[in-house]
DRENDO-1510 file (C-alpha; in Angstrom, 1 decimal, always signed):
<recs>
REC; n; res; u; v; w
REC; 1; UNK; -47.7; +21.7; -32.8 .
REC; 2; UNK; -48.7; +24.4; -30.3 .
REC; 3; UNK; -45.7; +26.7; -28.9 .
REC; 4; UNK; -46.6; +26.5; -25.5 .
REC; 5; UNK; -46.1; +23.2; -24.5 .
REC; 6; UNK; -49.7; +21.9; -25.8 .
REC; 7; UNK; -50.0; +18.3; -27.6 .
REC; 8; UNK; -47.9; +17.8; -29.9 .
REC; 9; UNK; -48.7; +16.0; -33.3 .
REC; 10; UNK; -50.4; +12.5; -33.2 .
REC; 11; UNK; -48.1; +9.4; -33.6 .
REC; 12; UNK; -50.3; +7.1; -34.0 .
REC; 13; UNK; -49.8; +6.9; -38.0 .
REC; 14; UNK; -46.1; +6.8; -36.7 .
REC; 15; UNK; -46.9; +3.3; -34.9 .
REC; 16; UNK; -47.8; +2.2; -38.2 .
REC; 17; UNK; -45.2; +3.2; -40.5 .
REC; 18; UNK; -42.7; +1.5; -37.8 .
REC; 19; UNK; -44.2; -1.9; -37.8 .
REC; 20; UNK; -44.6; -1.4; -41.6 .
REC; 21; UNK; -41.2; -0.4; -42.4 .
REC; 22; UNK; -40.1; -3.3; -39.5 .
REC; 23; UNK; -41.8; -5.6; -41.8 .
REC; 24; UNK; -40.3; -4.6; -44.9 .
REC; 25; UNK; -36.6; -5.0; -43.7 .
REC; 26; UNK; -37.9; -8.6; -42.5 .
REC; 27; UNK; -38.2; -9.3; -46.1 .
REC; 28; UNK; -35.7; -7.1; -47.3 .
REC; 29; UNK; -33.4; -9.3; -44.5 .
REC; 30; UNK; -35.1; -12.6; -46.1 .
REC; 31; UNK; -34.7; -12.4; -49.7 .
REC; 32; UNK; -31.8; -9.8; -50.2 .
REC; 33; UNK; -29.4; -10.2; -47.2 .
REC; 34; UNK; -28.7; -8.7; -43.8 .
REC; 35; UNK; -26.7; -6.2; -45.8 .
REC; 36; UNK; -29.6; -4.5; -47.7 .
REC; 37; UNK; -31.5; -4.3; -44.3 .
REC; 38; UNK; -29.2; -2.5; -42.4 .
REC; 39; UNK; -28.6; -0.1; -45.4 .
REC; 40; UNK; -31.9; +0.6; -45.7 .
REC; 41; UNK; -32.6; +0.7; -41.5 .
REC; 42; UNK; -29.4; +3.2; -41.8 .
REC; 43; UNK; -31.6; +4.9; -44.6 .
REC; 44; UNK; -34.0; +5.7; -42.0 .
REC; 45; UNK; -32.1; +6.4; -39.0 .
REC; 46; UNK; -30.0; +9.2; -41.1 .
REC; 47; UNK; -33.8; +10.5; -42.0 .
REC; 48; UNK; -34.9; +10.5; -38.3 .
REC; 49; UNK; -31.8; +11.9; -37.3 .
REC; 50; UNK; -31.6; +14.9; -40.3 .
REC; 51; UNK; -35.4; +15.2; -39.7 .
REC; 52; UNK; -34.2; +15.7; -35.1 .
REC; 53; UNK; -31.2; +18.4; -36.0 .
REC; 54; UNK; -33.9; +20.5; -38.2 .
REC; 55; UNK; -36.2; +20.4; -35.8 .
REC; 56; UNK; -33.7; +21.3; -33.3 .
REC; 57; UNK; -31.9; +24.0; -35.2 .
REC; 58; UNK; -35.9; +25.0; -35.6 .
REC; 59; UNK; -36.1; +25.8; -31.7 .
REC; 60; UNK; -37.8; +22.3; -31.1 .
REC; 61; UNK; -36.4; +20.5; -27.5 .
REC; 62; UNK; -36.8; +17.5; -25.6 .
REC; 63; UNK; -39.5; +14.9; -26.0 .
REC; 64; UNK; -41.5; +17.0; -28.1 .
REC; 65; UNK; -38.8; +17.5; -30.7 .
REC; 66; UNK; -38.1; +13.4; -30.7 .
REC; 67; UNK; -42.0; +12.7; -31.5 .
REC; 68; UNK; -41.9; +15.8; -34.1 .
REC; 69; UNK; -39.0; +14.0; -35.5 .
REC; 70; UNK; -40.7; +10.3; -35.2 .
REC; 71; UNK; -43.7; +11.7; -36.9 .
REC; 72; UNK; -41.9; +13.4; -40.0 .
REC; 73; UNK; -40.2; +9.7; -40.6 .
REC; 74; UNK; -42.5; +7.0; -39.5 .
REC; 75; UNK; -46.2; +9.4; -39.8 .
REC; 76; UNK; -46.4; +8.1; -43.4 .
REC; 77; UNK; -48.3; +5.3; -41.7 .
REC; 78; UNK; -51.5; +7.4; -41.5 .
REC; 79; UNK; -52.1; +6.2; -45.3 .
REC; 80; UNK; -52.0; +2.5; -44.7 .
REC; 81; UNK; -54.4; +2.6; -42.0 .
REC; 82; UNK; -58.0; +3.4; -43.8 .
</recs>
């Protein structure tokens, strides 16, 4: 990401791994329990969050910190898409 206010990184891979991992505690919710899901959807909102306060203590702010942080959880999503 550029430090003066340029584009920051591409979330399109992020878009993916969302509707992937939105999927996947679909089924976790199906076969396992609501319980599972939300312990695995609180798996990922502690990663998003620990993933916002380093890129905060990091000097990131505002929307560009939020899509730095959205990419280092969801931008796995890159590798499904060919």
């Amino acid at each position: 990401m550029a430090r003066d206010g340029g584009p920051g990184p591409d979330i399109s891979g992020g878009h993916i791994g969302l509707v992937v991992t939105a999927i996947a505690l679909g089924v976790v919710a199906h076969f396992s329990g609501i319980r599972w899901a939300l312990i695995v959807a609180g798996c990922c909102t502690a990663w998003f969050l620990l993933a916002l306060a380093v890129i905060h203590v990091r000097g990131g702010r505002g929307g560009q910190a939020l899509r730095r942080a959205y990419v280092a959880t969801f931008g796995w999503g890159d590798y499904v898409n060919p």
